[in-house]
MDAnalysis code that builds the backbone (N, CA, C; Angstrom):
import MDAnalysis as mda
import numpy as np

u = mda.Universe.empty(252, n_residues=84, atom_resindex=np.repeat(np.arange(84), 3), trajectory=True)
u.add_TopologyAttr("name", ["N", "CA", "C"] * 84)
u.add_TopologyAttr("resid", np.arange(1, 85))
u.add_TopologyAttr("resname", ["UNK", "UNK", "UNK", "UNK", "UNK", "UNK", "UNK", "UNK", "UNK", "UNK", "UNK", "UNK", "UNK", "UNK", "UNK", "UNK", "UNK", "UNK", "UNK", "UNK", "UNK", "UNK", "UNK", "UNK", "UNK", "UNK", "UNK", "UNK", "UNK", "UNK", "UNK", "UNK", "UNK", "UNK", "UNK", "UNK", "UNK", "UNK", "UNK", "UNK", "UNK", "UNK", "UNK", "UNK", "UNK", "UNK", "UNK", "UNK", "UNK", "UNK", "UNK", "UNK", "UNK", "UNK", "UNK", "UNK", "UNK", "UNK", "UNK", "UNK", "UNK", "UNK", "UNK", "UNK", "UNK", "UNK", "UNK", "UNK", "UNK", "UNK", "UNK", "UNK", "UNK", "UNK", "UNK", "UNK", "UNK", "UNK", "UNK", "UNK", "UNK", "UNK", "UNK", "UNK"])
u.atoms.positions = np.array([
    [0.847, -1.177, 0.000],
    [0.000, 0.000, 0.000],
    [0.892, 1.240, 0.000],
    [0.413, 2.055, -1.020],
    [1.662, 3.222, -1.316],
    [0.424, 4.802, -0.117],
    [1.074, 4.944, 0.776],
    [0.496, 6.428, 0.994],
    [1.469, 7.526, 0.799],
    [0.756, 8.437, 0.404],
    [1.086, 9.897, 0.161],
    [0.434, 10.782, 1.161],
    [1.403, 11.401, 0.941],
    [0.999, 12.672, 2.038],
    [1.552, 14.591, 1.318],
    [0.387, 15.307, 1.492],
    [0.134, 16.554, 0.523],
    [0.418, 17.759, 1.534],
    [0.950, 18.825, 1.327],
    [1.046, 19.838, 1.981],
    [-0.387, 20.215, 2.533],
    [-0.960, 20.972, 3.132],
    [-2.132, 21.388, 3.332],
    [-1.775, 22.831, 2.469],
    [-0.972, 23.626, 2.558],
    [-0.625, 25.113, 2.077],
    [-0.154, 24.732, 0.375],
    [0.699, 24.455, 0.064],
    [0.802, 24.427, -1.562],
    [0.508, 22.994, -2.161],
    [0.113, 22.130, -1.725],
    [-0.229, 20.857, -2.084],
    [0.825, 20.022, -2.878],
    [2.197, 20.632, -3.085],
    [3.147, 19.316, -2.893],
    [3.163, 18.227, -2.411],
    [3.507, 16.808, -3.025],
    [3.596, 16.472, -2.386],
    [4.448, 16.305, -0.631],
    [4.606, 15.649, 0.074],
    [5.062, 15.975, 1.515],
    [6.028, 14.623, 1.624],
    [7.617, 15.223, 1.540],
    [8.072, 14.080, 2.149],
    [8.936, 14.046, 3.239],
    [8.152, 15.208, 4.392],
    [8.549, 15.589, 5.662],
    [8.226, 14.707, 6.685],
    [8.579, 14.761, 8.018],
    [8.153, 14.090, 8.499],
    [6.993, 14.519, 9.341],
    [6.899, 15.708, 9.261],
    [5.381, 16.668, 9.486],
    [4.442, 16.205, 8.280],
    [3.065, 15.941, 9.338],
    [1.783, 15.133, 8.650],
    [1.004, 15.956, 7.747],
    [1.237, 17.551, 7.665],
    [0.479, 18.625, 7.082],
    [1.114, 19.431, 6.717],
    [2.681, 19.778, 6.853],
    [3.276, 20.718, 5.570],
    [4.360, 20.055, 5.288],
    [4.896, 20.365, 3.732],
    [6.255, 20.035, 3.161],
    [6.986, 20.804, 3.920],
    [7.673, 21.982, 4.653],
    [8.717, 22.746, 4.685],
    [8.477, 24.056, 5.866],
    [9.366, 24.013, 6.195],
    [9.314, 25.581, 7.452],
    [8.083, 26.959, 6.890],
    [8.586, 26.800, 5.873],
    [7.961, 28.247, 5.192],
    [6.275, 27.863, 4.809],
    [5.610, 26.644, 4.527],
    [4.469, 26.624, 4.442],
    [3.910, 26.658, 5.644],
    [4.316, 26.012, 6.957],
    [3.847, 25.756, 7.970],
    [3.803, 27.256, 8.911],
    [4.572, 28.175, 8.094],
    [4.989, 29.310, 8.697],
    [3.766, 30.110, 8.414],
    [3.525, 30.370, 6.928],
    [2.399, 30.860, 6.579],
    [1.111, 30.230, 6.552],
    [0.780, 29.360, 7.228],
    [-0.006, 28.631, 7.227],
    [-0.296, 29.370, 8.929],
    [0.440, 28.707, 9.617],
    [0.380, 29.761, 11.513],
    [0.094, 31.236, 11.206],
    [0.504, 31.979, 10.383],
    [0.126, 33.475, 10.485],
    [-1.018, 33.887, 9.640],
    [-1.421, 33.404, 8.254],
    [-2.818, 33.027, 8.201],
    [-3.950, 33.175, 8.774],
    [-3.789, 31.827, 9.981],
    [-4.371, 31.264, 11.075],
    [-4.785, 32.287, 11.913],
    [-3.546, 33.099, 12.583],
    [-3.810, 34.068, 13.460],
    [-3.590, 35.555, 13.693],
    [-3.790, 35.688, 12.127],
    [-3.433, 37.260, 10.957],
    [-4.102, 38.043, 12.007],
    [-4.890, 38.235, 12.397],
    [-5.727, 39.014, 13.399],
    [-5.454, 39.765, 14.841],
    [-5.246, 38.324, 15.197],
    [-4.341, 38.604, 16.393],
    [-3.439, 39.166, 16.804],
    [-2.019, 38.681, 15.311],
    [-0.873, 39.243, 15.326],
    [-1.107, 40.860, 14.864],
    [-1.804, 40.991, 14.599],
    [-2.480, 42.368, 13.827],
    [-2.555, 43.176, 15.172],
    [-3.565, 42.507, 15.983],
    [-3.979, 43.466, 16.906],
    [-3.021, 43.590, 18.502],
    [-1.890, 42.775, 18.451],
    [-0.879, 42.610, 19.051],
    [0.266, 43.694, 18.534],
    [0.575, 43.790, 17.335],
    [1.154, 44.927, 16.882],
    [0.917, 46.522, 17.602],
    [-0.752, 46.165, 16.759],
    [-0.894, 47.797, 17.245],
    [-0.755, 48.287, 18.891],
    [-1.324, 47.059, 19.635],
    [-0.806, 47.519, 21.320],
    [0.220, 47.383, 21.311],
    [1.278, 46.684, 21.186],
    [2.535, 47.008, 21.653],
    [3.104, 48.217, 21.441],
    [2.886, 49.143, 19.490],
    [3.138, 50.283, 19.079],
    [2.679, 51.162, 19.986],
    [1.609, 51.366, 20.272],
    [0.473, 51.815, 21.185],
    [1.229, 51.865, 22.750],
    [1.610, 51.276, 23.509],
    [2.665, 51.153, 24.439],
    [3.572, 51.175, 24.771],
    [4.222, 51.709, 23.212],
    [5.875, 51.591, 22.940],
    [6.232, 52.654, 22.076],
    [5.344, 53.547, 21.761],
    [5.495, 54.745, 21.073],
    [6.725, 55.212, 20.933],
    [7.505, 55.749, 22.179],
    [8.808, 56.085, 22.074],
    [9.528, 55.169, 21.510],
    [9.940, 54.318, 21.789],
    [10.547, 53.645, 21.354],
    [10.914, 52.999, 19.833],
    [9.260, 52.860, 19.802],
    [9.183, 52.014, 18.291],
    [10.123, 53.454, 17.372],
    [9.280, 54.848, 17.931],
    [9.593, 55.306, 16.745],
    [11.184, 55.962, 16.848],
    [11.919, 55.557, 18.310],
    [13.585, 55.634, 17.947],
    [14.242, 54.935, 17.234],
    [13.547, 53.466, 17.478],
    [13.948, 52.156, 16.557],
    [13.954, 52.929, 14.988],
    [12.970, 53.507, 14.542],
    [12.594, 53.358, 12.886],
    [13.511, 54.699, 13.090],
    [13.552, 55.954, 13.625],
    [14.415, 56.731, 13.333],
    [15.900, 56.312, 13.109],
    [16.411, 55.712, 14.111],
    [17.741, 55.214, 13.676],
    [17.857, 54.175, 12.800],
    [16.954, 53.253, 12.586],
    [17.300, 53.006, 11.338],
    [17.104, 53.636, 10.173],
    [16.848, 55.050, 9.418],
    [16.675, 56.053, 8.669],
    [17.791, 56.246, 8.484],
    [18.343, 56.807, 9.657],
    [19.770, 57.441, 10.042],
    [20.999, 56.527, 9.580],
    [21.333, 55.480, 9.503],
    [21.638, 54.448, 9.190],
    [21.849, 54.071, 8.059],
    [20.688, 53.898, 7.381],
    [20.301, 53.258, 5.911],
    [19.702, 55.047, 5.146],
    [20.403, 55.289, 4.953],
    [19.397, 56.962, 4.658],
    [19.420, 56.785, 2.701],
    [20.384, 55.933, 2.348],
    [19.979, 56.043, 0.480],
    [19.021, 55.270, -0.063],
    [19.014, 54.010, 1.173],
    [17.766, 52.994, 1.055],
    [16.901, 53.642, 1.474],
    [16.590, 54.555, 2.385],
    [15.376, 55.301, 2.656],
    [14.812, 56.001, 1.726],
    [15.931, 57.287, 1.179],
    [15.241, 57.866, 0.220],
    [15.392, 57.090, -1.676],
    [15.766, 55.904, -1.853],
    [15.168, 55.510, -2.699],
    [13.515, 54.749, -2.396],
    [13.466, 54.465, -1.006],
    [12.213, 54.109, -0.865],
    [10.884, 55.238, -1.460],
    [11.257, 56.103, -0.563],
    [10.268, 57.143, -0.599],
    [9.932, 57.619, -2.059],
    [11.273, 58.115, -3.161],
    [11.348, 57.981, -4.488],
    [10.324, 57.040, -4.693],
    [10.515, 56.046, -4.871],
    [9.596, 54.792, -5.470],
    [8.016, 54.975, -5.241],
    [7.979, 55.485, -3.996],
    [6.395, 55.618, -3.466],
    [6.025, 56.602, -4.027],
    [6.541, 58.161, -3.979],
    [5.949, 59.499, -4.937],
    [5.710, 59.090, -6.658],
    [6.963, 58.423, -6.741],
    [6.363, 57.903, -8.333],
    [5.103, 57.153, -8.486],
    [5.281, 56.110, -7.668],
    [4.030, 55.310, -8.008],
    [2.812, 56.225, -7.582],
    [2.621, 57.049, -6.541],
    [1.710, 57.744, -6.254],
    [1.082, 58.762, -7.934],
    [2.178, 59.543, -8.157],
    [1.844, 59.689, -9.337],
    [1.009, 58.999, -10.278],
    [1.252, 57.836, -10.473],
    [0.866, 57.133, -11.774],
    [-0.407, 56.698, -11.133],
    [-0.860, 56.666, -10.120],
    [-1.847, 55.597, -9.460],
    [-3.071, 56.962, -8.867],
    [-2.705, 58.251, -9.203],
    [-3.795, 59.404, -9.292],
    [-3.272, 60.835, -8.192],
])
């Protein structure tokens, strides 16, 4: 008797020894999926409680990375453009 066993997330077959995903990364997105919501609303309280902080974190990294920043921002005014 031959059994197979299928990812639940991309339906590969599975030749893990996990009963419901092939690989780290399906089982990964498969958990956040699951509890998109949560992690959602866990975000915003922590931001929410961490105000200072979060936003020293993102300042110094600006400060830091500042050509990757402003090619970011570049990218966004353009597309803003084209998109109205």
């Amino acid at each position: 008797m031959d059994f197979k066993k299928y990812c639940i997330v991309c339906g590969s077959e599975n030749f893990s020894r996990s009963k419901k995903f092939c690989c780290d990364k399906c089982r990964q997105q498969y958990y956040y999926q699951e509890r998109k919501e949560k992690i959602t609303q866990y975000k915003k309280d922590y931001y929410k409680n961490n105000k200072q902080e979060c936003d020293n974190r993102h300042n110094n990294w600006i400060s830091q990375n500042r050509q990757q920043w402003n090619e970011y921002n570049k990218k966004r005014r353009e597309e803003k453009k084209e998109n109205g």
